[in-house]
C-alpha positions in Angstrom: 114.8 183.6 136.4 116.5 186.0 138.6 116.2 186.2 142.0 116.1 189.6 144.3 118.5 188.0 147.2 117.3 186.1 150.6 116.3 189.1 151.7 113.5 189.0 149.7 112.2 185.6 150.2 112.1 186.7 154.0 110.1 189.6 153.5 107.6 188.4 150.7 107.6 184.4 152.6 107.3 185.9 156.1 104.0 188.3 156.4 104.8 191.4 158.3 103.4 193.0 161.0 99.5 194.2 161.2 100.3 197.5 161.4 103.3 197.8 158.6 100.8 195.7 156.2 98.0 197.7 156.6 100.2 200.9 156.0 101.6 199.5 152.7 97.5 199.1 151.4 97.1 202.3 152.4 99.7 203.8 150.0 98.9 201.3 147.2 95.2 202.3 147.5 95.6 206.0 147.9 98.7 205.7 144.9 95.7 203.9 142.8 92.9 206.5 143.3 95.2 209.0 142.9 96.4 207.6 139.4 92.3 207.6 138.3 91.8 211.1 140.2 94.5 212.4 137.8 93.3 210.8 134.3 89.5 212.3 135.5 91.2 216.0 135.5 91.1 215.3 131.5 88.1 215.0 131.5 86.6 218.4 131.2 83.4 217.2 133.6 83.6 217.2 137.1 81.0 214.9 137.7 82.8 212.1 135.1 86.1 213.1 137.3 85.0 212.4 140.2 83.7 208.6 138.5 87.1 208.2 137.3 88.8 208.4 140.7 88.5 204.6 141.5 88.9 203.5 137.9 92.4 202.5 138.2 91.8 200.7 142.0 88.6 198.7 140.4 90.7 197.0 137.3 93.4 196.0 139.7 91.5 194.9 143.0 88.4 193.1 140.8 91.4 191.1 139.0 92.7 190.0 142.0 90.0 189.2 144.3 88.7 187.2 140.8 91.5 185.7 140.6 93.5 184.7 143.6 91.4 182.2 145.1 91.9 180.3 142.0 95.5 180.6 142.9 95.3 179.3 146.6 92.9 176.3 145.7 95.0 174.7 143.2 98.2 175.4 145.1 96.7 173.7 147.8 94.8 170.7 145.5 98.4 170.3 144.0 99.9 169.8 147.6 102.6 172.5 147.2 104.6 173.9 150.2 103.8 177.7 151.3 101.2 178.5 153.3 98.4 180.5 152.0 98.9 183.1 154.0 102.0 183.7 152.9 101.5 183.1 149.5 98.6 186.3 150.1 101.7 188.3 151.8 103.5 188.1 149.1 100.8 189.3 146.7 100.0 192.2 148.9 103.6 193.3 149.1 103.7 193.4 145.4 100.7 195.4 145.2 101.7 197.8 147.5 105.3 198.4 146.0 103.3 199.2 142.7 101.0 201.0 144.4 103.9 203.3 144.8 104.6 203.3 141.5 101.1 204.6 140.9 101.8 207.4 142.8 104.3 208.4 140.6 102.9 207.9 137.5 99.7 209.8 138.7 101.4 213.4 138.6 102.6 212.3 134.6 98.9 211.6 133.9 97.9 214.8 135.8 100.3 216.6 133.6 99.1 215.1 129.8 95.6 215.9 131.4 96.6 219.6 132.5 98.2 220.2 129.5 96.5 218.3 126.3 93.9 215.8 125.6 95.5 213.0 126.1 94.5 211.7 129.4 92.8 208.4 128.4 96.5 207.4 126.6 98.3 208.4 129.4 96.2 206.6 131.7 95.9 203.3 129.5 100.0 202.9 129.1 100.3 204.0 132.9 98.0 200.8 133.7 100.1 198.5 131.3 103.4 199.9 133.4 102.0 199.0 136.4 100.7 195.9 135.2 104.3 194.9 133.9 105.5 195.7 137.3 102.8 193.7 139.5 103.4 190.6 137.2 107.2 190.5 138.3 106.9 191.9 141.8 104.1 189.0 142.4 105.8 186.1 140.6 109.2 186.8 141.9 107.6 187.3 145.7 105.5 184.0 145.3 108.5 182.3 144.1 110.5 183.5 147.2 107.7 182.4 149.7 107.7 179.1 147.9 111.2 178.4 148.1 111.1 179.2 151.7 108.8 176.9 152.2 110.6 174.6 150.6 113.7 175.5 152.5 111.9 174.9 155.6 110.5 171.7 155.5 113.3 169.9 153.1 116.8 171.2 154.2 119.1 170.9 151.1 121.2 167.9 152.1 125.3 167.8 151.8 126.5 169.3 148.6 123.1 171.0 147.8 123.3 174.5 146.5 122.5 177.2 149.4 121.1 180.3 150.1 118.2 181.9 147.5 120.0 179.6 144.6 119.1 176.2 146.3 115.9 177.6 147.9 114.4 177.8 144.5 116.1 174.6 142.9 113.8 173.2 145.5 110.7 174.5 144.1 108.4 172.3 141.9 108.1 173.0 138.3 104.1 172.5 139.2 104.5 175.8 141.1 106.0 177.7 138.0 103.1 176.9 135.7 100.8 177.4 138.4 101.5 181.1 138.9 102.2 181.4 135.4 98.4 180.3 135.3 97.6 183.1 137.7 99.4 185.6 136.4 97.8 184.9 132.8 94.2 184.7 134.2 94.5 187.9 136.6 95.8 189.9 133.5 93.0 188.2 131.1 90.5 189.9 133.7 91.8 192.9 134.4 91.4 193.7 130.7 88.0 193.1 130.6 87.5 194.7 133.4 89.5 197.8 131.9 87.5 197.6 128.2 84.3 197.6 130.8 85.6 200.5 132.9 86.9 202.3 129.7 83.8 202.0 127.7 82.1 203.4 130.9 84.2 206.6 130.6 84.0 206.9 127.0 80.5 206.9 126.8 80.2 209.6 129.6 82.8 211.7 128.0 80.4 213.4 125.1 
């Protein structure tokens, strides 16, 4: 598995300060609405628009407020190293980034909705982007925190690979399956909350 450098593990293991987090949720929830505002232009009803603004920020913040305490329980039941905190830090800056993303991908969706009728595809394989995205922002950054962790508490000892490379060689295997776990369960949810949400649309759409 690649690794982004030791840059990363200090951002994603470290959390940041109050004010820089709370400006990255900003942009990931304003880049979300946006992406659902967008896909709701399609939709020829303004009162169905204006439902379909916090579509895409539902499926993504039900999954992980569903899922994530699952996440920090076992970590903690399986005696691993990062702190919970951190190990939310790094979720949140993985969000964010794709939140960014979302922005993005909100003026394509706006365009397929401006131009033709389909919105609803445009928004479905925008979500599965993002999706794609969040899965390896989030593993790699709760890797990183872990490894810091790791790093922190059982310096590597002489002849022990350093930097990121013997960070994660440090890392239990338990950890990998664990947030394999997570990852699997958060994206089992956030499709059934994206059939709920998208049955919800489609039978508001006639």
């Amino acid at each position: 598995m690649s690794v982004p450098s030791t840059l990363l593990i200090s951002q994603a293991g470290t959390p940041t300060s109050a004010v820089a987090r709370v400006r990255e949720l900003l942009v990931s929830l304003t880049g979300f609405l946006a992406l659902g505002a967008a896909a709701g232009l399609g939709t020829g009803n303004w009162q169905l628009a204006i439902k379909m603004v916090p579509t895409a920020l539902l499926d993504v913040s039900g999954a992980l407020l569903l899922s994530t305490p699952a996440l920090l329980v076992v970590h903690q039941f399986l005696d691993l190293r990062a702190k919970p905190e951190h190990l939310i830090s790094a979720i949140a800056t993985g969000i964010a980034r794709t939140g960014n993303l979302a922005w993005g991908l909100a003026w394509v969706v706006m365009f397929f909705a401006a131009t033709s009728s389909l919105w609803l595809v445009a928004l479905l394989a925008s979500m599965a982007g993002l999706a794609v995205v969040a899965f390896v922002l989030c593993r790699d950054g709760l890797h990183a925190a872990e490894a810091q962790a790791c790093a922190q508490q059982a310096p590597p000892s002489a002849g022990s690979p350093t930097g990121s490379a013997g960070a994660l060689a440090n890392v239990s295997p338990k950890f990998s399956l664990l947030v394999f776990g997570w990852l699997a369960l958060t994206v089992l949810i956030a499709l059934r909350l994206g059939f709920d949400l998208g049955a919800f649309v489609l039978q508001h759409t006639h």
